[in-house]
N, C-alpha and C positions, 0 to 999 in steps of 0.2 A: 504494500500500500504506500502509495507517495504523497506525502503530508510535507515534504519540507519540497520545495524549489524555487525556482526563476518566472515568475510569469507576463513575459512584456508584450509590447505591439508597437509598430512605427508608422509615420504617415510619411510618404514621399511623394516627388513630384510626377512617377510613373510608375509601369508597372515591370520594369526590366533593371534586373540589378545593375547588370556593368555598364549600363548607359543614365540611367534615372539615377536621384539624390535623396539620401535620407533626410527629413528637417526635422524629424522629431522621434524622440526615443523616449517611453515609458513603461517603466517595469516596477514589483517588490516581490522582495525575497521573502519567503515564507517558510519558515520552522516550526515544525508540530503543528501545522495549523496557524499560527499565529503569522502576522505581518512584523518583522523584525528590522526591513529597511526600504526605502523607496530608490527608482533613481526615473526624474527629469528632464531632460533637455533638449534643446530644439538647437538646431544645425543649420550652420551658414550654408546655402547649396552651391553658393557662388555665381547665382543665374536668378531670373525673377520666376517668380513663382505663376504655374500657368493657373488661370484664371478659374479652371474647373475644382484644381485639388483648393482654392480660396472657395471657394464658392461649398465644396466638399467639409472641407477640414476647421474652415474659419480661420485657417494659418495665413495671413500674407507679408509682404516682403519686410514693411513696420516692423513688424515683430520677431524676423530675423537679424536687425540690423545689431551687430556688436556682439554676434552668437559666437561661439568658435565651430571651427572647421571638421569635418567628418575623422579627420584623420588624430585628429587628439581625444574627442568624444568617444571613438567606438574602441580604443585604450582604456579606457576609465569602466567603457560599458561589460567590456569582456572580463576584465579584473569584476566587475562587480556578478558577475555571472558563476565567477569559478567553474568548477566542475560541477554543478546543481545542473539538477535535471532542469529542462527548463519547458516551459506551457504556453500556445497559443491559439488563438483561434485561425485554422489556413498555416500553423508554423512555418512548414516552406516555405512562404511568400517573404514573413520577415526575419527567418534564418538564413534564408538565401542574400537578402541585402546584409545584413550583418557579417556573416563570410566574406563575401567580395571585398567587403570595404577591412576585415579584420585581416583577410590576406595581403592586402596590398603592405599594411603593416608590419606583417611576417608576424603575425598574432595565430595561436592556434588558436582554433573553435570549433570542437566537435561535439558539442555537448548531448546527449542523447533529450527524446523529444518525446510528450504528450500530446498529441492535435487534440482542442476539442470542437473543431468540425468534423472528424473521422469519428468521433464519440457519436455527434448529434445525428450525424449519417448515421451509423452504427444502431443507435437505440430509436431514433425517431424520422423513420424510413417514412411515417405517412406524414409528415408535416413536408407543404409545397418549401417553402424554405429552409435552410438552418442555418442563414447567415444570422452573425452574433445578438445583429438588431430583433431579429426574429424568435432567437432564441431564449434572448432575454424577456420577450413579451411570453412566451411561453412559459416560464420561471418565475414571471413576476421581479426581474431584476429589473432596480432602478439604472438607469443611466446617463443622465442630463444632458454629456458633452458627448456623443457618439462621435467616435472619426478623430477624436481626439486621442493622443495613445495613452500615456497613465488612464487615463477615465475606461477605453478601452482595456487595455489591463486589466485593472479593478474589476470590471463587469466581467472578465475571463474567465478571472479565478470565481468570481462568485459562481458561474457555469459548470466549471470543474467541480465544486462541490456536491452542488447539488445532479450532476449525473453520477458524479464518485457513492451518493448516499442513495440515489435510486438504485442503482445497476454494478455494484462495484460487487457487493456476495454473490452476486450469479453469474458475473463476467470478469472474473479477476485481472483472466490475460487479457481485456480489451484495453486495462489501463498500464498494463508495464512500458514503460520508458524505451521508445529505440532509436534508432539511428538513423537520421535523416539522409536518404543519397542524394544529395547535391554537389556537384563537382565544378569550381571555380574554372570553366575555358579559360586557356591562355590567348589571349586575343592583340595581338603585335596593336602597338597604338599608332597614332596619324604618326606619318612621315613631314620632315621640314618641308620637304617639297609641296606634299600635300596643305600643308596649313598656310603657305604662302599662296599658293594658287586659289583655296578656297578664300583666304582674306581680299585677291583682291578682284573673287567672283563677286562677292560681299557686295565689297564695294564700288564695283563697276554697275549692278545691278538695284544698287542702293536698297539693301537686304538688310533689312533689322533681327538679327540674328542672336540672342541672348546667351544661349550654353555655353563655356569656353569651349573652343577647337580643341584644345590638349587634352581637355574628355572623353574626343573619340578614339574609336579605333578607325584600325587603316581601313578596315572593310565599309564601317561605318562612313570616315570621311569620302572612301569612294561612290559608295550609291549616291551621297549630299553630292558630289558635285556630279553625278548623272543625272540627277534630279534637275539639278538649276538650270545648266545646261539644256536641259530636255522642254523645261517650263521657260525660260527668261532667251537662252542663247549664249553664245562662247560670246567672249570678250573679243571687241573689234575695234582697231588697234584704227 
């Protein structure tokens, strides 16, 4: 029975780890049952925030101003993880961003995993949804800030409990902890060449373009400038 772990959630600005930004990380650590620590924070993306995940999350760009940067945050977040199992609703979505950005680090992260959307699948096959918001109405959990991640969190773990105290004597093994297969691709980043040519697609085509260039990859910078090309036209000199 797992009574002590990690149980977080992130909000980012898409749905693909090695191209999309985490901006927001919340989690608490939980022993016996109890809440023993929290963790916080929201994350510079380094790019404005698109208009859907504001409209989604109520995060916008205000309120990352003065954040620090992914790469110092998800050091703090992985030390606060330990080795604890750790809990989410969808895990792979924000295990998979947390790996990407913990590798780049050379942070290891393997920590084994609880879904409890593989739970809600699992025990409540006739409900049309199980996403968390769903879930929670069905629970009777409160959640005021949906889409926010601590709040998201919180309403997690309250979820995990309450399928742990329905369905945990009669399906022990549904809640053992395991191993999430997620494999960070090595993906070669944009070439000079590349980030020159697209800077001055940019701005030959007068392209308001927000994500930095050194976030892509080569593959990535290559389709962006088949695209421009295809839609606007090559540069004529």
């Amino acid at each position: 029975m797992t009574d002590s772990f990690v149980c977080f959630d992130i909000e980012t600005t898409g749905l693909v780890p090695t191209k999309d930004k985490i901006i927001e990380i919340g989690a608490l650590k939980i022993k016996d049952g109890k809440i023993v620590d929290r963790f916080q924070e929201f994350i510079n993306p380094d790019m404005k925030i698109p208009n859907h995940i504001t409209k989604l999350t109520g995060i916008n760009d205000s309120m990352l101003e003065g954040t620090r940067n992914v790469s110092d945050v998800i050091k703090d977040f992985v030390n606060f993880c330990e080795d604890d199992v750790i809990i989410g609703h969808n895990i792979k979505f924000d295990y998979s961003f947390v790996k990407v950005n913990a590798k780049k680090e050379n942070l290891n992260y393997n920590n084994k995993a609880i879904d409890t959307l593989k739970l809600a699948r699992e025990f409540h096959s006739d409900l049309e949804s199980k996403s968390l918001e769903n879930m929670c109405k069905y629970y009777k959990i409160e959640n005021q800030n949906a889409h926010r991640a601590y709040d998201d969190a919180v309403a997690t773990t309250k979820l995990y409990f309450k399928l742990k105290e329905n369905f945990y004597e009669k399906f022990p093994r549904s809640f053992v902890p395991l191993v999430i297969n997620y494999k960070v691709k090595k993906d070669e980043l944009i070439t000079n060449a590349q980030k020159n040519y697209l800077n001055d697609l940019l701005k030959y085509h007068k392209i308001n373009y927000s994500q930095p260039l050194t976030s892509l990859t080569k593959s990535e910078a290559s389709k962006l400038i088949d695209r421009i090309i295809f839609e606007k036209g090559r540069i004529r000199l």
